[in-house]
C-alpha positions in Angstrom: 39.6 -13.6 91.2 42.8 -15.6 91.7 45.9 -13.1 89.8 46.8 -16.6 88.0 43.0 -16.3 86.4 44.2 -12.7 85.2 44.1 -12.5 81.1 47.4 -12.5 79.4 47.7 -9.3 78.9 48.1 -8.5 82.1 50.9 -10.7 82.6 52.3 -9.2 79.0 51.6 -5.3 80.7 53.9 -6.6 83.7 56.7 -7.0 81.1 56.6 -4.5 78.8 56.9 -2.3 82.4 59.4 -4.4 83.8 61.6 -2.6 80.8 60.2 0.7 80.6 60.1 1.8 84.8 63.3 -0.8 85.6 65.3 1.7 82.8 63.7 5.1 83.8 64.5 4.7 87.4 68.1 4.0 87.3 68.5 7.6 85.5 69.3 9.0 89.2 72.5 7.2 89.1 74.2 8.4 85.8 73.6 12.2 87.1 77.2 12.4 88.9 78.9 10.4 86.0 77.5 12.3 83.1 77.5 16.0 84.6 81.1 15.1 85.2 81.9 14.3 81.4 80.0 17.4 80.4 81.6 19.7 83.2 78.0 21.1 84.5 76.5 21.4 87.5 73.6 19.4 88.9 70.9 21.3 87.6 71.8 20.8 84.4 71.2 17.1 84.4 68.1 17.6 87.0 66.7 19.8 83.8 67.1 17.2 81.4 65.5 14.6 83.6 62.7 17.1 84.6 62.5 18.0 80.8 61.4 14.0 80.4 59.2 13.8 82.9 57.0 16.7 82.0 56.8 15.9 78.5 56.2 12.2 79.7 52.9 13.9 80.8 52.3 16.5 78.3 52.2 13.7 75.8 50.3 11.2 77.9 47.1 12.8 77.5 47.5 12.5 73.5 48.8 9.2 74.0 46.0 8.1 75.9 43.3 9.0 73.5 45.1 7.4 70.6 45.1 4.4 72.3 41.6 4.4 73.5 41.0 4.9 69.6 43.4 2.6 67.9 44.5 -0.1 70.5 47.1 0.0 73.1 49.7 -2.7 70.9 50.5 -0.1 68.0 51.2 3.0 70.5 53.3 0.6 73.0 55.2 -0.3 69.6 56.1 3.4 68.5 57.0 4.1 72.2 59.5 1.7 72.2 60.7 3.1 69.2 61.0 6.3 70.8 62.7 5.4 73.9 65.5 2.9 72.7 66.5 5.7 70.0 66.6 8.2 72.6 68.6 6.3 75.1 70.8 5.3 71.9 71.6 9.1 70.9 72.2 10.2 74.2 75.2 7.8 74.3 76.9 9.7 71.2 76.0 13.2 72.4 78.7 15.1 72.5 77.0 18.6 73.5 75.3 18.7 76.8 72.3 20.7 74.9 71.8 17.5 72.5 70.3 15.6 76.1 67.5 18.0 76.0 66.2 16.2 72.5 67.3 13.0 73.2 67.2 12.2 76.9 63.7 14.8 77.5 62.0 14.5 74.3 62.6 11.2 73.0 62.9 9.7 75.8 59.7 11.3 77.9 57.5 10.5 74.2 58.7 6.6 74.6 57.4 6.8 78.5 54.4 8.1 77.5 53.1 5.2 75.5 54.8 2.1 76.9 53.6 2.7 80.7 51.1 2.8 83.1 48.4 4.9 80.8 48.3 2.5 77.9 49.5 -0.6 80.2 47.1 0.0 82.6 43.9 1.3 80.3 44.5 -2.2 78.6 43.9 -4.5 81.1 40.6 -2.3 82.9 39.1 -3.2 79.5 39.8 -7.1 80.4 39.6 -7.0 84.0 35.8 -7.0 85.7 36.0 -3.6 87.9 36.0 -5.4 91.2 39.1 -6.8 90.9 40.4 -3.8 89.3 42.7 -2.3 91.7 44.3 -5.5 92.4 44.7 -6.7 88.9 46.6 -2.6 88.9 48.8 -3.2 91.6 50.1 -6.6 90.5 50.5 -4.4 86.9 52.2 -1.4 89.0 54.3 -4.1 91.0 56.2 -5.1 87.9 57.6 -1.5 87.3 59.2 -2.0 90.9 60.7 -5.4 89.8 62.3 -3.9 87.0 63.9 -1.0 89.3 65.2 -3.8 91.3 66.3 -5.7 88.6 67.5 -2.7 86.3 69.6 -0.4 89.2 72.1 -2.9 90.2 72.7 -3.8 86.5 73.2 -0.5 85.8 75.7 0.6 88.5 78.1 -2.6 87.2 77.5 -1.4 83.5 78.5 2.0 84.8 81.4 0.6 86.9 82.5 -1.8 84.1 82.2 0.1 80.7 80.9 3.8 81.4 77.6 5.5 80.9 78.0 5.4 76.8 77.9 1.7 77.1 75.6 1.5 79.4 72.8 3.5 78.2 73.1 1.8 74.8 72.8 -1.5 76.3 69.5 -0.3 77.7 68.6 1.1 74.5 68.8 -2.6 72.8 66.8 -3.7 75.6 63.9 -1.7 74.7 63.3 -3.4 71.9 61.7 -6.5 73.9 58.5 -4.2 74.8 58.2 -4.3 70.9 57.9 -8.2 70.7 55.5 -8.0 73.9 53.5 -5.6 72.4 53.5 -8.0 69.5 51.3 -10.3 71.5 48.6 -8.5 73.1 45.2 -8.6 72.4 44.0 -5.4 72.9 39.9 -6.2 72.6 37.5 -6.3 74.9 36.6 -9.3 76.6 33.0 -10.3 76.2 32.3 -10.6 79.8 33.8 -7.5 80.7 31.6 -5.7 78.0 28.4 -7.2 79.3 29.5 -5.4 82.5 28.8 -2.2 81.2 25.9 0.1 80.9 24.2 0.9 77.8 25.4 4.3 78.2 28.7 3.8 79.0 29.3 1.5 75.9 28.0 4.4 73.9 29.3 7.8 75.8 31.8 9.9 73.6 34.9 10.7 74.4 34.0 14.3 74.5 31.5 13.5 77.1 33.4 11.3 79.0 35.7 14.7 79.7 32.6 16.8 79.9 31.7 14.6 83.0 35.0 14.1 84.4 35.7 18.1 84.4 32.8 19.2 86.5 33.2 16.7 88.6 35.2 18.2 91.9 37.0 15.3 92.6 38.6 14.6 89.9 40.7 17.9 90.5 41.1 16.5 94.0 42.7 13.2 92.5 45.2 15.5 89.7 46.2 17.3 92.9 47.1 14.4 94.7 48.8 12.8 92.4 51.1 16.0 91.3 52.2 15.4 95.4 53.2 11.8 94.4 55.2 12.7 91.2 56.8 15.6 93.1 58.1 12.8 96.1 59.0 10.1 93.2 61.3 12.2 90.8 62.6 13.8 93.7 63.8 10.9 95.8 65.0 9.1 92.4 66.9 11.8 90.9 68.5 13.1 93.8 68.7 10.4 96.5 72.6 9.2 95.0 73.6 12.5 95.1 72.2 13.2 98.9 73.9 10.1 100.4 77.5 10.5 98.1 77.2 14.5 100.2 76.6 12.5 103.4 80.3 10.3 102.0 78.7 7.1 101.7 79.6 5.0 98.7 77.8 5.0 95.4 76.9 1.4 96.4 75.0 2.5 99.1 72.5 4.7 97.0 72.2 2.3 94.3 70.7 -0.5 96.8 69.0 2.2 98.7 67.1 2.2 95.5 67.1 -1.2 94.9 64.9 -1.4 98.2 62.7 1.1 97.0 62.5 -1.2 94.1 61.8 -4.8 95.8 59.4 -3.2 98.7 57.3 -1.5 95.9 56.9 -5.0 94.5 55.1 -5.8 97.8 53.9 -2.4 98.4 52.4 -1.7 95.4 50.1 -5.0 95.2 49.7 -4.3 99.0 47.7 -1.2 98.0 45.6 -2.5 94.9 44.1 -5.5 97.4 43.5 -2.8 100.0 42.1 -0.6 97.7 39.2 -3.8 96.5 38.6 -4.1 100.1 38.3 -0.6 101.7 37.2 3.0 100.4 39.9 3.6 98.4 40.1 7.4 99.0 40.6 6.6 102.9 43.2 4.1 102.1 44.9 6.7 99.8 45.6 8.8 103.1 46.8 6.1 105.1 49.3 5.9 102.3 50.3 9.4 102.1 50.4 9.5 105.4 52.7 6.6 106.0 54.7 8.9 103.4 54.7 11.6 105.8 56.2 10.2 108.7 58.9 8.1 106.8 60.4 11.1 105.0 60.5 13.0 108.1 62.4 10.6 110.2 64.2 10.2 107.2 65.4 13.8 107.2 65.3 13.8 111.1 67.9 10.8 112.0 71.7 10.6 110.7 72.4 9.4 107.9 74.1 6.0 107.3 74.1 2.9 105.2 71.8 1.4 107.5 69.0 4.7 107.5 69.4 5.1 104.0 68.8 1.3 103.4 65.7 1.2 106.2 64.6 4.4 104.0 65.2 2.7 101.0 62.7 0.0 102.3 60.5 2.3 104.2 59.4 4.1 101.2 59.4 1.6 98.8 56.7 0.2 100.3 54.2 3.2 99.8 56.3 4.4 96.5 53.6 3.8 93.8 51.1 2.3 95.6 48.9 5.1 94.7 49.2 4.3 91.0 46.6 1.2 91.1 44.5 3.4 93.9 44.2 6.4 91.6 43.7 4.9 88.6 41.1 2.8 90.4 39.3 5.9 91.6 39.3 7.5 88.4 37.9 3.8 86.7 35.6 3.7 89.6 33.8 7.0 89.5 34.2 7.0 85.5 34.3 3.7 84.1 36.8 1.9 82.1 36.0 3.2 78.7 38.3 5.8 78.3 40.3 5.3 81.4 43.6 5.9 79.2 42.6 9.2 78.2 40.8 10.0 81.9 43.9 8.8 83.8 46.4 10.3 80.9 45.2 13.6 82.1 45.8 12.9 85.7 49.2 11.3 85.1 50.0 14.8 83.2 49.8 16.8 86.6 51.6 13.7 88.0 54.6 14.7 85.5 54.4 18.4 86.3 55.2 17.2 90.0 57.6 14.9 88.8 59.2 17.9 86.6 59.4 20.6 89.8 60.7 17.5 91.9 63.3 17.0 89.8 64.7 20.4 88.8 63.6 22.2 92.0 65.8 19.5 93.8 68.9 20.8 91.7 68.2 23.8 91.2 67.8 24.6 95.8 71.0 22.5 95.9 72.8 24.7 93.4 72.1 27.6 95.2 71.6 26.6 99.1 74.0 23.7 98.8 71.6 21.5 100.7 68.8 19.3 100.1 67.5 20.2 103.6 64.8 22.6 102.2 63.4 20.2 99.6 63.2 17.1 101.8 60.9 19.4 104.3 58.7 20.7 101.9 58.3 17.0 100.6 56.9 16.2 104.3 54.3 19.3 104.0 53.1 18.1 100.8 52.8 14.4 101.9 50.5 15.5 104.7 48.6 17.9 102.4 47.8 14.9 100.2 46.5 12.5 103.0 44.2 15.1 103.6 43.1 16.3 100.1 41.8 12.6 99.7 39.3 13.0 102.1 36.3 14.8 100.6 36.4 13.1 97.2 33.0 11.8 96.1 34.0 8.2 95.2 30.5 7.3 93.8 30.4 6.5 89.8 28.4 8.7 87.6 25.8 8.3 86.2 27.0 8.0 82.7 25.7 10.6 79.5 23.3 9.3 77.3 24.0 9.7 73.8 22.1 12.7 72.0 
């Protein structure tokens, strides 16, 4: 299938994330700027951001049932809610606690409902499975646009008019995923429900997680993805600050990350098409592995403008490129049913990653005053992903029949 056949909503999914992952990954930038204004360390910040993300997958789960139950346009609607008043009341904060609730809370609840769970459970129910993963990286390809769009807007806001101004200019912003949202069509498509079996059409949710709990890989697919969220939160949070201790410019980091950004764009739809032609769970270890080696020359070479921009590129390219190939493992061995609530699970250990990725890296900086140790263990667990991807029994299930 051509990506112009796609159905709208996939195009509609690729703007409503455009917004939600461009905003959420230009948070690494305002660290330096707003632990200044507050007089904190780094880990304070790293906490807050960490707070988000974990919460981000603590509510996904929820999230992802609701809208497997009641449609994906009503929870993208409240999420954007969520997020544009808790980018809004983290402008006027005026205690450094206050970013807990606003920038954690609010914040990760307004994640969890306007990206890749909902987004992405949307369009499997439109999308005929073998053209799944592609139609998922094209979807997962738009978040990278919107870091490359969103980081070097948000260094000139910052530059220009200071993180208050900035982060409320973001906060009006979010209120486009509500007029998206407005036009999505959330049913399944005829042909796409012929597709299914009998017993898919009628399996519960309950046994839907029955089936995907005693089923081993499954667990192998939560534990490769905590890896990714560990490397992503990691790198975003604390890249800026790694290069500004190497004294390069602030410039440097933010279009370090706006090559993470651009190549993800590539990277990311890259991975889905791979993932339609090959085994998917062999293709996921080329791509952890191509994470391995990049991070450790990486941490190897000097750094300079020109390594932290190669970086930049490097791992861009493989940055969420396991997002179509997990959530097309997880719709492959399980259907597309209740692929929200199936992947919402697996994006919750995601978060935890993304939660020790973020505050572990401030929290080892505060009291090594390196990143040295982080950036190694990174390279460990890249490797222990490619390989943890191996033995997973990609075959669907035979699905429950109904009592």
């Amino acid at each position: 299938m051509s990506i112009f056949r796609f159905p709208p909503i996939v195009w509609l999914g690729i703007a409503i994330l455009i917004v939600c992952l461009g905003i959420r990954q230009s948070f690494g930038i305002f660290m330096m700027p707003i632990s200044d204004y507050f007089h904190t360390g780094r880990e304070f910040f790293s906490f807050a951001i960490a707070l988000q993300n974990l919460l981000f997958g603590v509510f996904q789960p929820f999230v992802g049932m609701a809208a497997d139950r009641f449609g994906s346009k009503r929870i993208i609607i409240l999420g954007a809610i969520s997020y544009g008043l808790g980018l809004y009341l983290t402008s006027l904060a005026m205690a450094p606690s206050v970013l807990y609730l606003t920038l954690g809370v609010l914040v990760g609840l307004g994640l969890s409902a306007t990206s890749y769970v909902i987004v992405l459970g949307a369009v499997a129910k439109v999308v005929p499975a073998e053209h799944a993963a592609k139609a998922f990286g094209l979807t997962t390809a738009a978040g990278s646009f919107g870091m490359f769009a969103m980081i070097p807007g948000a260094h000139t806001l910052l530059s220009e008019f200071g993180w208050q101004a900035a982060l409320q200019v973001f906060a009006l912003l979010c209120t486009t995923m509500i007029v998206f949202a407005l036009f999505m069509r959330t049913s399944q498509s005829s042909h796409n429900a012929t597709m299914q079996s009998h017993a898919e059409q009628q399996q519960t949710l309950r046994q839907a997680l029955t089936q995907a709990f005693a089923h081993k890989g499954y667990w192998l697919i939560h534990l490769g993805f905590f890896v990714c969220g560990f490397h992503v939160m990691f790198i975003a949070t604390h890249l800026p600050s790694y290069l500004a201790d190497k004294q390069l410019p602030a410039s440097t980091a933010a279009m370090a990350l706006a090559y993470v950004g651009i190549f993800n764009i590539f990277g990311s739809y890259f991975w889905g098409v791979m993932g339609d032609k090959f085994n998917k769970r062999h293709t996921m270890s080329a791509l952890y592995l191509m994470r391995t080696l990049v991070i450790a020359a990486f941490v190897t070479l000097p750094v300079t403008e020109h390594t932290a921009a190669i970086f930049g590129a490097a791992i861009g390219f493989c940055w969420l490129g396991t997002v179509p190939l997990t959530s097309g493992l997880v719709r492959q061995i399980f259907g597309a049913k209740y692929l929200s609530t199936l992947y919402g699970l697996v994006f919750f250990t995601h978060q935890v990653g993304s939660f020790l990725g973020a505050w572990a890296g401030g929290r080892i900086y505060d009291y090594y005053g390196s990143y040295e140790p982080i950036w190694w263990s990174t390279v460990v667990l890249a490797f222990a992903a490619a390989l943890i991807h191996l033995p997973i029994n990609d075959q669907p299930v035979r699905q429950l029949e109904t009592a």
